[in-house]
NUKEPA-506710 format. One record per atom (N, C-alpha, C): residue in one letter; x, y, z. Coordinates in steps of 0.001 Angstrom, whole numbers, padded with zeros to 6 digits, always signed. Layout:
<atoms>
AXYZ ...
</atoms>
This chain:
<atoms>
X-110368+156480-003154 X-111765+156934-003195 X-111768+158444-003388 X-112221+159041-004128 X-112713+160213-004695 X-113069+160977-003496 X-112638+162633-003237 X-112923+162801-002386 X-115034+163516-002078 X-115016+163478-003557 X-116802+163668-003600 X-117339+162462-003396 X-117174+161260-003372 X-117579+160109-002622 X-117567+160085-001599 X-116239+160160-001179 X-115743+159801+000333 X-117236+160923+001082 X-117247+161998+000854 X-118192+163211+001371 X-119748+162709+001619 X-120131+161300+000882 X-121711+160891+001081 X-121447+159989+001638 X-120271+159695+002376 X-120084+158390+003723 X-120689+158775+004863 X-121243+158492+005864 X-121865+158525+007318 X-120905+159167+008095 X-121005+160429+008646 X-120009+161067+009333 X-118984+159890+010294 X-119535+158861+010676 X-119198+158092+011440 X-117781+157441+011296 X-118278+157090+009843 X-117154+156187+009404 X-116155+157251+008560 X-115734+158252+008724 X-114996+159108+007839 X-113752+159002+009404 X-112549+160314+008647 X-111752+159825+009506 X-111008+158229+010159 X-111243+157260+008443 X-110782+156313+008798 X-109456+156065+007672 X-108515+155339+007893 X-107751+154999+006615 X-108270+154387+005739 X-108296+154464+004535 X-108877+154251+003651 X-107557+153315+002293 X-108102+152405+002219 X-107469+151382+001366 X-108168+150755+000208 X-108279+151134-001058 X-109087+150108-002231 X-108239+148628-002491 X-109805+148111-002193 X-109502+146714-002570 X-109706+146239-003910 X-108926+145434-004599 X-109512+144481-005636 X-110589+144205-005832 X-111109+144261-007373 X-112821+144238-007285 X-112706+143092-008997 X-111851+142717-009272 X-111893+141493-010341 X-112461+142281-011763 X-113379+141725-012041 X-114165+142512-013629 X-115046+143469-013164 X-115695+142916-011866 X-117170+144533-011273 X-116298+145454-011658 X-117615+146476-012058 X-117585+147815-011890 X-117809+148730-010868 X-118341+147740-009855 X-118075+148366-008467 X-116829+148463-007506 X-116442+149192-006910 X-115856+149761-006516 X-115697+149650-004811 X-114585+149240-004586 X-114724+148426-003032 X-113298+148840-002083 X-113760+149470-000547 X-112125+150420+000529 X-112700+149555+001332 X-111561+149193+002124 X-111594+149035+003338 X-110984+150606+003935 X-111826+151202+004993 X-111913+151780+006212 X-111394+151471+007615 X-110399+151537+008088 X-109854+151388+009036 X-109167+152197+010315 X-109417+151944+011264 X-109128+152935+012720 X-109701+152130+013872 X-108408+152257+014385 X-108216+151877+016215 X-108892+150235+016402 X-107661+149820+014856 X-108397+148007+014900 X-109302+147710+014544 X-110273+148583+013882 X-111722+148069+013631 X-111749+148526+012274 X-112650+147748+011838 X-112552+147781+009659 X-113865+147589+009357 X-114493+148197+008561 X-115453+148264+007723 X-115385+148000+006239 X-116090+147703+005505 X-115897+147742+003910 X-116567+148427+003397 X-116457+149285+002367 X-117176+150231+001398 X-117511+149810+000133 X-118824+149420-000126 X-119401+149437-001617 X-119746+150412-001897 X-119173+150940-003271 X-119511+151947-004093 X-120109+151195-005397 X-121271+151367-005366 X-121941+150813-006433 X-122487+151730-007714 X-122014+152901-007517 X-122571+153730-008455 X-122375+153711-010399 X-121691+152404-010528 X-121164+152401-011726 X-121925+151228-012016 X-122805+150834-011239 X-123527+149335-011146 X-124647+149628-010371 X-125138+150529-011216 X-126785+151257-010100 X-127784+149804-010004 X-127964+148959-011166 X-129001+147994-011050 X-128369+146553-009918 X-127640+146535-009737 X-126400+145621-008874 X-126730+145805-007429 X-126917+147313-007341 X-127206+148063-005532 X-128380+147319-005277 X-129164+147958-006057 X-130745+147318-005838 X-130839+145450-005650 X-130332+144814-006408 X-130176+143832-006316 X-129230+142908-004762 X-128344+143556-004698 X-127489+143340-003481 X-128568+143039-002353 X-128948+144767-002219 X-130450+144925-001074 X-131224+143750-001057 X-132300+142923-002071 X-133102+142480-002471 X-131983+140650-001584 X-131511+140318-002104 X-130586+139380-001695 X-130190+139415-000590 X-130013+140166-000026 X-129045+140431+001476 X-130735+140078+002289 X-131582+141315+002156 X-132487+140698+002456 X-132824+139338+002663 X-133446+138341+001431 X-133213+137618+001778 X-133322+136600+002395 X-131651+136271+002499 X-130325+135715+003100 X-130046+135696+004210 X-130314+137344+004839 X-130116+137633+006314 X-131157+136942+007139 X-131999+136100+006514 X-133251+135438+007267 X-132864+134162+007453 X-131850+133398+006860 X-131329+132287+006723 X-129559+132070+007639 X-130191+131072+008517 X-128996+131187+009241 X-127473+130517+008801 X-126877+131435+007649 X-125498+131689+007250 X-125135+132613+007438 X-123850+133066+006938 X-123049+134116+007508 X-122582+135282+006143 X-123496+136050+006280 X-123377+137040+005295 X-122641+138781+005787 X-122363+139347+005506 X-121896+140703+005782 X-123267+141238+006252 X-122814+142160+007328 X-123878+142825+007429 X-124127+144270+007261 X-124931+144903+007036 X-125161+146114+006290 X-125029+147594+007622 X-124332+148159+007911 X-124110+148905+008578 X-124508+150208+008354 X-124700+150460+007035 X-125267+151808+006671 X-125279+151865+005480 X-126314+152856+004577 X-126765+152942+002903 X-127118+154209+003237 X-126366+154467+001755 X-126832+155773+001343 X-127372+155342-000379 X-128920+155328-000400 X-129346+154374-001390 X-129096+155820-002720 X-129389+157063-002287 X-129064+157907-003254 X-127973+157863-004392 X-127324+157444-002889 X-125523+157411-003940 X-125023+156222-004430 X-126147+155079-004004 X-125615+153538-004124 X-123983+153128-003029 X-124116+153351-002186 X-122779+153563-001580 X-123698+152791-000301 X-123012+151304+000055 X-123327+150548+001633 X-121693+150529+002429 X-122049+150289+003664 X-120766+150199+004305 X-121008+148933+004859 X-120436+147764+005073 X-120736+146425+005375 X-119391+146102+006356 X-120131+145048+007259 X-119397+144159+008379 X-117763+144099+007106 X-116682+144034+008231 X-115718+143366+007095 X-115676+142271+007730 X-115395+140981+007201 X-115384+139776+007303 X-113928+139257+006908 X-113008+140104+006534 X-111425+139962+006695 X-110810+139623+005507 X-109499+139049+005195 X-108972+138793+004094 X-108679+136981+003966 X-109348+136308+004743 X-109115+134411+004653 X-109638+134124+003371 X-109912+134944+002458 X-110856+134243+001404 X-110414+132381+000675 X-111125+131700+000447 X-110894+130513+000141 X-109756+129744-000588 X-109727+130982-001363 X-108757+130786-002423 X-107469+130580-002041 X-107624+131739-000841 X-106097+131931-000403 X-105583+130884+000985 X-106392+130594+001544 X-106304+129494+002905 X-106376+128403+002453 X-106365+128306+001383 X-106708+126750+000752 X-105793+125702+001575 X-104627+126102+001598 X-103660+125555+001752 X-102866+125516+002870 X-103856+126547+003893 X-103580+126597+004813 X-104467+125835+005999 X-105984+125644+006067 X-106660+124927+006504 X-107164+123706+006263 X-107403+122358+007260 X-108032+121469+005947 X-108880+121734+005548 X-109026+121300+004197 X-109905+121731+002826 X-111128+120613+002847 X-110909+119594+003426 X-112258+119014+003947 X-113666+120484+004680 X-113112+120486+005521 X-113295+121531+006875 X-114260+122558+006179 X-113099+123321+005043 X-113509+124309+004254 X-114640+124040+003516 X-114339+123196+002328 X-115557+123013+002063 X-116527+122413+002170 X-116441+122325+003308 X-117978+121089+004259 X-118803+122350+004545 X-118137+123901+005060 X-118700+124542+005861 X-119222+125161+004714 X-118972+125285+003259 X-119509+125982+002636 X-120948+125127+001664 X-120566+123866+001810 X-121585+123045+001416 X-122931+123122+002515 X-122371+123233+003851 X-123660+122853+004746 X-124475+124566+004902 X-123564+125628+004333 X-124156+126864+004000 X-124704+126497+002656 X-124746+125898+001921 X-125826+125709+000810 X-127284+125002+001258 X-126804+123879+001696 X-128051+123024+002319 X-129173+123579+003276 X-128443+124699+004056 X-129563+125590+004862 X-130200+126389+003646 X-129521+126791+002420 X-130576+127810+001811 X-130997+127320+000587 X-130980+126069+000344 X-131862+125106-000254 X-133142+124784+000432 X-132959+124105+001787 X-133682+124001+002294 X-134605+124585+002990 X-134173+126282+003400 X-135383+127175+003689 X-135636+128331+002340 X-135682+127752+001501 X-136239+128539+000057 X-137665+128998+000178 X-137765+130002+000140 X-139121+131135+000013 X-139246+131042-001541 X-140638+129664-001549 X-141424+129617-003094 X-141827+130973-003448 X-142509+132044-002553 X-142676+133592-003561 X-141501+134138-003517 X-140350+134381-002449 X-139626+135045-003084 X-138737+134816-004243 X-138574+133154-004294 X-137564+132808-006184 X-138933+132979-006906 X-140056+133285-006568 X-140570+133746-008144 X-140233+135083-008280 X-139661+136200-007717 X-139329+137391-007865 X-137729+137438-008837 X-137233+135894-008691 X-135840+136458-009294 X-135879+135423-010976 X-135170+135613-011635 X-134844+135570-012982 X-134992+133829-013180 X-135837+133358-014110 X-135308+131807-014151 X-134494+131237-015235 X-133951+130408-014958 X-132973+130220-016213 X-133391+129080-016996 X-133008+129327-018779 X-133695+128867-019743 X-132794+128476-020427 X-133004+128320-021808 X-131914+127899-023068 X-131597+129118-023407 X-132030+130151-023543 X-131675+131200-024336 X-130757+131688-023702 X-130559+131569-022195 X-129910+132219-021719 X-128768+131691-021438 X-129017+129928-021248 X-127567+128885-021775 X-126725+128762-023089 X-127570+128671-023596 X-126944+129375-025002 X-125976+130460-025484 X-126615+131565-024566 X-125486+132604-025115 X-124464+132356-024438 X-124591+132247-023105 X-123324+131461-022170 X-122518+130732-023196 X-122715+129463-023252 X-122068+128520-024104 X-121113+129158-024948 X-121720+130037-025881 X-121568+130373-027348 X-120349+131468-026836 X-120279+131862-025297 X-118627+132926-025377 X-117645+132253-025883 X-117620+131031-025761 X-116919+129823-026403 X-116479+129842-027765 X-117269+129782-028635 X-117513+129910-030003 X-117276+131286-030473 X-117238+132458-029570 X-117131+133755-030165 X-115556+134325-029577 X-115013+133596-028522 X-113707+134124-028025 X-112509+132791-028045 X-112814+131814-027607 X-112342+130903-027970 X-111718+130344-029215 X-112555+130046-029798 X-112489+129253-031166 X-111724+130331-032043 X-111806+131718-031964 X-110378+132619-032959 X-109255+132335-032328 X-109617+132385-031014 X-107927+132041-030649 X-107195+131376-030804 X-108032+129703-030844 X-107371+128692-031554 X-107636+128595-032609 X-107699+129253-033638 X-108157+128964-034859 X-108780+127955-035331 X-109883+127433-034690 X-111020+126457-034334 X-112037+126741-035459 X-111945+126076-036608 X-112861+126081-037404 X-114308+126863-037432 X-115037+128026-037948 X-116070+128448-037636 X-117175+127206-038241 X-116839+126656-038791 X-117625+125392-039285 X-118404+124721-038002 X-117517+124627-036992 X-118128+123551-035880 X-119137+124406-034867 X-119376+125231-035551 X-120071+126146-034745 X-121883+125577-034500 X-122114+125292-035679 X-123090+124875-036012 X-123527+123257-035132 X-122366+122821-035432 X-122698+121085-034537 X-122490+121423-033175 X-121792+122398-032499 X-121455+122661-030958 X-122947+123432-030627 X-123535+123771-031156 X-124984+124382-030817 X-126094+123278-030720 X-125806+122224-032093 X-127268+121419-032235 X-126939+120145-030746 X-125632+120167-030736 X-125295+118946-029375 X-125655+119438-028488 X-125361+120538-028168 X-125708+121041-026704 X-127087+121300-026798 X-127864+121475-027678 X-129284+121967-027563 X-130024+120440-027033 X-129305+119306-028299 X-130102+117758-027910 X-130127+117808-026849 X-128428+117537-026304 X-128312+117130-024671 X-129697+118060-023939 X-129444+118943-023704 X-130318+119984-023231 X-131409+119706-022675 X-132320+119353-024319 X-133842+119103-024114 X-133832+117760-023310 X-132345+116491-023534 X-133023+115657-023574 X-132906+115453-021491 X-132792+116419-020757 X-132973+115912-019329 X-134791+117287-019363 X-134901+116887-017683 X-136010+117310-017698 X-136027+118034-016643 X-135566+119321-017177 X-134590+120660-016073 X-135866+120746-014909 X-135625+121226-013838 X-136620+122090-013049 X-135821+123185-011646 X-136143+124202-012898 X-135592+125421-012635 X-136106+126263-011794 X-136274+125852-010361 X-136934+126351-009505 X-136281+126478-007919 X-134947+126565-007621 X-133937+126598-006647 X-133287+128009-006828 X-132737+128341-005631 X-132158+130043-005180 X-130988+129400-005806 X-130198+129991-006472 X-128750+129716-007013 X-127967+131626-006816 X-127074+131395-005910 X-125967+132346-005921 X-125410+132689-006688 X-124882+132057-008106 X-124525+131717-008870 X-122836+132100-009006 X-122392+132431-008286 X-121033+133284-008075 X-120374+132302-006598 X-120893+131659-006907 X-120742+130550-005128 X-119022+130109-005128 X-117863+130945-005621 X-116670+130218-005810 X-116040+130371-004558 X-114825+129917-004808 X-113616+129949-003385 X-113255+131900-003239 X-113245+132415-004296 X-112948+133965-004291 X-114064+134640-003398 X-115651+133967-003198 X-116311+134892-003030 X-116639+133957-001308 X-115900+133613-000831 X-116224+132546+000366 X-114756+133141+001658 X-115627+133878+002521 X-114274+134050+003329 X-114268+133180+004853 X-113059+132669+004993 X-112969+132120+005928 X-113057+132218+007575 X-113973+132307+008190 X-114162+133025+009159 X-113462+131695+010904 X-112129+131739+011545 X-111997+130237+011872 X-112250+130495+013399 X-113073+131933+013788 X-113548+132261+015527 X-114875+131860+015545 X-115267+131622+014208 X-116670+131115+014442 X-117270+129368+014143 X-118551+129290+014436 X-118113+127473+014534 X-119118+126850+013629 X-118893+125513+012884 X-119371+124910+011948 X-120118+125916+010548 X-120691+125859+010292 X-120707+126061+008566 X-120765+127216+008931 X-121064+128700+010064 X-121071+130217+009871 X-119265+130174+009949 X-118280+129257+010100 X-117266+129685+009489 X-116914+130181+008001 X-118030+129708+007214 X-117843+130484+005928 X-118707+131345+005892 X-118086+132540+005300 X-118664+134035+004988 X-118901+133886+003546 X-120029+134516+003093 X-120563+134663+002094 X-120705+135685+001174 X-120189+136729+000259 X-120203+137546-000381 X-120758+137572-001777 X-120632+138957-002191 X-121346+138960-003611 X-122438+137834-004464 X-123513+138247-003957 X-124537+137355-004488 X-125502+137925-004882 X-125227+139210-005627 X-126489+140206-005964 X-126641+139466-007373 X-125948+138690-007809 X-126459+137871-009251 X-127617+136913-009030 X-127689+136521-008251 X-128800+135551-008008 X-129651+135537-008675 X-130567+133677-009295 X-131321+133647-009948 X-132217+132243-009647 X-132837+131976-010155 X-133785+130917-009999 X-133120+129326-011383 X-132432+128762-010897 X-132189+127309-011456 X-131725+125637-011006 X-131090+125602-011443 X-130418+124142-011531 X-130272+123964-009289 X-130590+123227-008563 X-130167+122759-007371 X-128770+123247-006899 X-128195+122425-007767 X-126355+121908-007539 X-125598+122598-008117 X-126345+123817-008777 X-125262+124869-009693 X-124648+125559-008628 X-124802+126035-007231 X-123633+126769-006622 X-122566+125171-006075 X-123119+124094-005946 X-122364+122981-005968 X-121197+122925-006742 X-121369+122907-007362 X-120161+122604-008670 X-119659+123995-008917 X-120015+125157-008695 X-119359+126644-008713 X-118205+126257-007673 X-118739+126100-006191 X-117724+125245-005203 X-116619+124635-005612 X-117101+123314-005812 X-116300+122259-005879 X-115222+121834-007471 X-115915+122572-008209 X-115322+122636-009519 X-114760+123872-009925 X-114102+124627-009244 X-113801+126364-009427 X-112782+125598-010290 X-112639+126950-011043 X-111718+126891-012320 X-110626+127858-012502 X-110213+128368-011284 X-109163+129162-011094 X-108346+128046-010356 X-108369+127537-009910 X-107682+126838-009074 X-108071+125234-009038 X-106968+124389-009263 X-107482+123095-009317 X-106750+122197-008081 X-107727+122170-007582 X-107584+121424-006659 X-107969+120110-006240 X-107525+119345-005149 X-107704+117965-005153 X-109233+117483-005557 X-110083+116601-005747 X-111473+116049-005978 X-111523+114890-004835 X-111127+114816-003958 X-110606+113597-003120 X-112187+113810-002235 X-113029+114593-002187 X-113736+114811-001362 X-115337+115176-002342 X-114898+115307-003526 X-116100+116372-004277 X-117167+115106-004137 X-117468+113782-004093 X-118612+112832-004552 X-118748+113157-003050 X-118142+112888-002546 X-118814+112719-001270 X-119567+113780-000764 X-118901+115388-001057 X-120032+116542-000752 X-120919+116717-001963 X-121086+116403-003045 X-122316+115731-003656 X-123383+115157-002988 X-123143+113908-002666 X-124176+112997-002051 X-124455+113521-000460 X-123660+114070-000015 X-123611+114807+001234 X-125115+115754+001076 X-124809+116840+000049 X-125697+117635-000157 X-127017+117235-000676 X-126846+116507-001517 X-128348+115547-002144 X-128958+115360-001080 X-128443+114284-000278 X-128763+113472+000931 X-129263+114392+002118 X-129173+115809+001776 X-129294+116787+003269 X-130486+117854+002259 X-130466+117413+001495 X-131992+118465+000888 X-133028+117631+000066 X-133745+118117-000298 X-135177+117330-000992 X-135267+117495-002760 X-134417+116399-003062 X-134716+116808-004423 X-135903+115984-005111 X-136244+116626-006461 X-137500+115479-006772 X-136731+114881-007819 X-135513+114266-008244 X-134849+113390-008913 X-134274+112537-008362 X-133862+111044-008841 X-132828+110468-007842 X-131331+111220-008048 X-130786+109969-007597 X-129269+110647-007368 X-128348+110864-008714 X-128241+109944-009444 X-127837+109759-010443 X-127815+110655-011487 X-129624+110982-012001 X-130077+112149-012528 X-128902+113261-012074 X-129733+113869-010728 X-129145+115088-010048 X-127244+115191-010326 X-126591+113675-010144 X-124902+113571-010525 X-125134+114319-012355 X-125751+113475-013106 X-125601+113927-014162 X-125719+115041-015085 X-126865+115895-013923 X-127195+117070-014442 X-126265+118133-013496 X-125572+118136-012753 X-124798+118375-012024 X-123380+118477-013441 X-123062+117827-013905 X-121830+117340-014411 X-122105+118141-016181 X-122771+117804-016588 X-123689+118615-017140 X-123631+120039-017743 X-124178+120874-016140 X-123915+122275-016152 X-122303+122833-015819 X-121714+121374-015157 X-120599+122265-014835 X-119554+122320-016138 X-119652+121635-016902 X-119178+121612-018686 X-119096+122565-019341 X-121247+123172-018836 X-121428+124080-019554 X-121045+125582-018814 X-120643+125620-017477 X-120239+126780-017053 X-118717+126910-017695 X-117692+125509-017628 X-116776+126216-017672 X-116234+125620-019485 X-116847+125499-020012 X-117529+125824-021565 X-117513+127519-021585 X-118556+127686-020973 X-118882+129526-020734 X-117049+130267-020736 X-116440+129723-019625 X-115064+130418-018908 X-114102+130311-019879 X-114372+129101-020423 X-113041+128778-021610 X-112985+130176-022530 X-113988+130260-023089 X-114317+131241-023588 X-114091+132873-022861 X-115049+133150-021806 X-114729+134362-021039 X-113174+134725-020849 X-112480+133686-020851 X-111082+134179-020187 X-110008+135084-021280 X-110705+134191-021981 X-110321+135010-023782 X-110482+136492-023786 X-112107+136267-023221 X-112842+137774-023245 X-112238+138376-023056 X-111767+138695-021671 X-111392+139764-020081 X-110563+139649-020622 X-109369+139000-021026 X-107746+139101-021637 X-107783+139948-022715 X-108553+140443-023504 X-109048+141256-024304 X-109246+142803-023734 X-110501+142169-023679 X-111328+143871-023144 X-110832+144438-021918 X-110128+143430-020727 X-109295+144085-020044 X-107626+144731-020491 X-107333+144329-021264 X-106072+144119-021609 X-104832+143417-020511 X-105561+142072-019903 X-104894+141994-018721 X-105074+140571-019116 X-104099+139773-019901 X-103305+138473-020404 X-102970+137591-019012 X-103875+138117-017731 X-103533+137135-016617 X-104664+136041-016301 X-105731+136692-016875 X-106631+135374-016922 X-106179+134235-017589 X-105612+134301-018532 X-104989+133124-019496 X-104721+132478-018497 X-103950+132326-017520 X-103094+131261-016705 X-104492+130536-016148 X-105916+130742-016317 X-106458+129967-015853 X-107445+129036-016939 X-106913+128850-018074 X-107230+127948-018672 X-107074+126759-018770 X-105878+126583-018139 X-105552+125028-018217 X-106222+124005-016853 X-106051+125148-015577 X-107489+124763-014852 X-109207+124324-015165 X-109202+124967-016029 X-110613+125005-016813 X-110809+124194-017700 X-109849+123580-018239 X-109877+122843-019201 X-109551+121369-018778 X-109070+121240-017453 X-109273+120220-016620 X-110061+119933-015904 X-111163+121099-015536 X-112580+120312-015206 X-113517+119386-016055 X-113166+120483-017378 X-114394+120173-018879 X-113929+118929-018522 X-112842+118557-018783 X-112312+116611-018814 X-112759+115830-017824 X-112914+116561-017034 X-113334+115530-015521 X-114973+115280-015793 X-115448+116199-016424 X-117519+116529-016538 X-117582+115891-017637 X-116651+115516-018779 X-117102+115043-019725 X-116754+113313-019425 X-115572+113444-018796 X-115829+111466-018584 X-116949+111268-017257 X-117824+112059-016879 X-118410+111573-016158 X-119993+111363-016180 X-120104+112666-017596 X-121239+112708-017888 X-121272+111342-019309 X-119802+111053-019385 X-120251+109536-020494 X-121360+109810-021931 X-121105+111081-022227 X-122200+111643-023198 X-121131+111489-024865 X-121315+110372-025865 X-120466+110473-027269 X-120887+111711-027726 X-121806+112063-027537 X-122141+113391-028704 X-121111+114883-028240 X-121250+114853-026994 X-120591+115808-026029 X-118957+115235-026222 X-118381+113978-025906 X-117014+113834-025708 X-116646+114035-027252 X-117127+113618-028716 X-117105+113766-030059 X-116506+115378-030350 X-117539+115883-029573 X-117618+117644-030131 X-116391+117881-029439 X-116085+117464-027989 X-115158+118538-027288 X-113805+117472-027743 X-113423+116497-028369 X-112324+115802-029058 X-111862+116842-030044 X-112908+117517-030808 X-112128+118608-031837 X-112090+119737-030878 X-112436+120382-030330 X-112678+121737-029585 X-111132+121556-028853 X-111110+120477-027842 X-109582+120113-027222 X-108524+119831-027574 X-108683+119551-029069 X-107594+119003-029613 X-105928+119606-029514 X-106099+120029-029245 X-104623+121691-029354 X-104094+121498-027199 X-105039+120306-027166 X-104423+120827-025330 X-103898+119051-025030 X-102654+119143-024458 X-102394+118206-023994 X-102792+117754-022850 X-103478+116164-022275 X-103653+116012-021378 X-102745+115810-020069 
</atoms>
C-alpha cells in the first residue's frame, strides 16, 4: 500500500502490519492490517470509484437481512477507502475439502433463501434489471474470444445468436429478484465458530442486480473453477424452491435455472480467453475444462435440440 494511501487510513488502524491480498481481475485493491492478533481488511476502491458507491448501497441493504456480511468499521468516502470486519482466509474454494461440503453448501443456500425471502420490492427497483441486451453481450464473449481460439468458424455466429435469442423469448422471464450475482465458492468464507447458515460469510456483492431467482443458485452450485461432486445440487435446488415463493412451478424454475447456467458459463468459456489475454496470465485456461463440464451437465438437462445442435459444433474439439 502506497504510503499516500496508507496516510487517509483512521489513525486507529495505522501502525498495523500490512499485507496485500489477492484481488483476481478487480481493480480494487485489498491489505489485510494486522496487530496484537486482531485483523482488519482494507478496501481501496479508488480505481473503482463507481464500485465504492455501490458496495455502500448493498452492504446497506444486506446488513438488514440476517446473514453474515463484513462489517464496515470505517470510510473514508473521499478517498473511496473502507476498512471492514476480516472474516479470515476459509474461503470455499479452499475448505472444500476440508469440511463436509453438504454443511457448506446448505449454509450458503439457506443464506440465499433469507434474502429471497425478505426482498425490499422498492429497494430492487433501485438496482439494474436484466434483459436480452444485456444477455447477449454476455453470451457473445463466446463468439468474440472463444471461437478464434478454436478456430470456430465465424459463420456460426449468426445461428449461436438466433438459438439463443428463440430459446430466450420462448420462457417467460420475471426479472424481479436481488441476485448477488458473484455468489461463487471464491466469494463465500467459511466462518466454523459460528452456527447454521451465518457460518457462511458473504463478500463482494457490489455487482448486484435485479433478475433470474436461482441465478446466485447455480453461481453456487455450478462454479466453474472447480468441479465438484453434484451429489447434492437437486436436492439444494428443490431445497431452495421449496423454502421461497416462486410464481412458477418447479420444473419451469429447474429449467430456467439450467438455462442461465449454460448461459453464464457460455459467458466464462469465452471470458477465460479474455483475462488470459488482457491479463497476460495463461492461468485461467486451466479452468476451462471445468466449464466446459458444466455447459454438458445444463445442456443434457435442459433437453433443448436447438441448444445441444449448436453446442455439438461449438464442443466439438473437447473430449468428453
Amino acid at each position: 500500500m502506497s504510503i499516500d494511501r496508507y496516510n487517509y487510513i483512521s489513525t486507529k488502524f495505522r501502525n498495523h502490519e500490512i499485507k496485500k491480498l489477492e484481488s483476481g481481475a478487480s481493480k480494487r485493491l485489498f491489505y489485510r492490517l494486522s496487530k496484537n492478533s486482531k485483523s482488519f481488511i482494507v478496501m481501496d476502491s479508488s480505481n473503482e470509484k463507481k464500485y465504492y458507491y455501490d458496495f455502500l448501497k448493498i452492504h446497506n441493504y444486506l446488513s438488514k437481512i440476517n446473514i453474515h456480511i463484513p462489517k464496515i468499521l470505517d470510510q473514508e468516502d473521499d478517498k473511496n477507502i473502507l476498512i471492514l470486519e476480516d472474516l479470515g482466509d476459509q474461503r470455499f474454494d479452499k475448505v472444500l475439502n476440508k469440511y463436509d461440503i453438504y454443511t457448506l453448501l446448505k449454509s450458503a443456500v439457506d443464506s440465499l433463501i433469507l434474502i429471497n425471502n425478505k426482498e425490499d420490492k422498492t429497494f430492487l427497483q433501485t438496482l439494474e434489471k436484466y434483459n436480452y441486451d444485456t444477455f447477449s453481450l454476455e453470451i457473445n464473449e463466446l463468439t468474440e474470444y472463444f471461437f478464434p481460439y478454436k478456430k470456430i468458424d465465424s459463420l456460426l455466429i449468426s445461428d449461436f445468436n438466433t438459438v439463443w435469442q428463440e430459446t430466450f423469448n420462448s420462457f417467460n422471464f420475471e426479472f424481479n429478484a436481488f441476485v448477488h450475482k458473484d455468489f461463487e465458492l471464491i466469494n463465500l468464507i467459511y466462518l466454523p465458530n459460528c452456527k447454521d447458515h451465518l457460518r457462511c460469510g458473504i463478500i463482494d456483492f457490489q455487482s448486484a442486480f435485479r433478475g433470474f431467482a436461482g441465478w446466485d443458485l447455480f453461481s453456487l452450485l455450478e462454479d466453474s473453477r472447480i468441479y465438484f461432486t453434484r451429489k447434492y445440487n437437486e436436492i439444494l435446488i428443490r431445497h431452495y424452491y421449496d423454502n421461497t415463493s416462486q410464481n412458477l412451478n418447479f420444473e419451469i424454475f429447474r429449467q430456467q435455472y439450467y438455462f442461465f447456467n449454460l448461459a453464464r458459463h457460455t459467458r466464462l468459456l469465452g471470458r477465460w480467453i479474455k483475462f488470459s489475454i488482457i491479463n497476460n496470465n495463461h492461468n485461467y485456461l486451466k479452468y476451462i475444462d471445468s466449464t466446459r463440464k458444466r455447459m454438458s451437465i445444463s445442456l443434457k438437462n435442459l433437453n433443448n435440440k436447438p441448444l445441444n445442435n449448436l453446442y455439438n459444433q461449438i464442443l466439438v474439439n473437447f473430449n468428453d
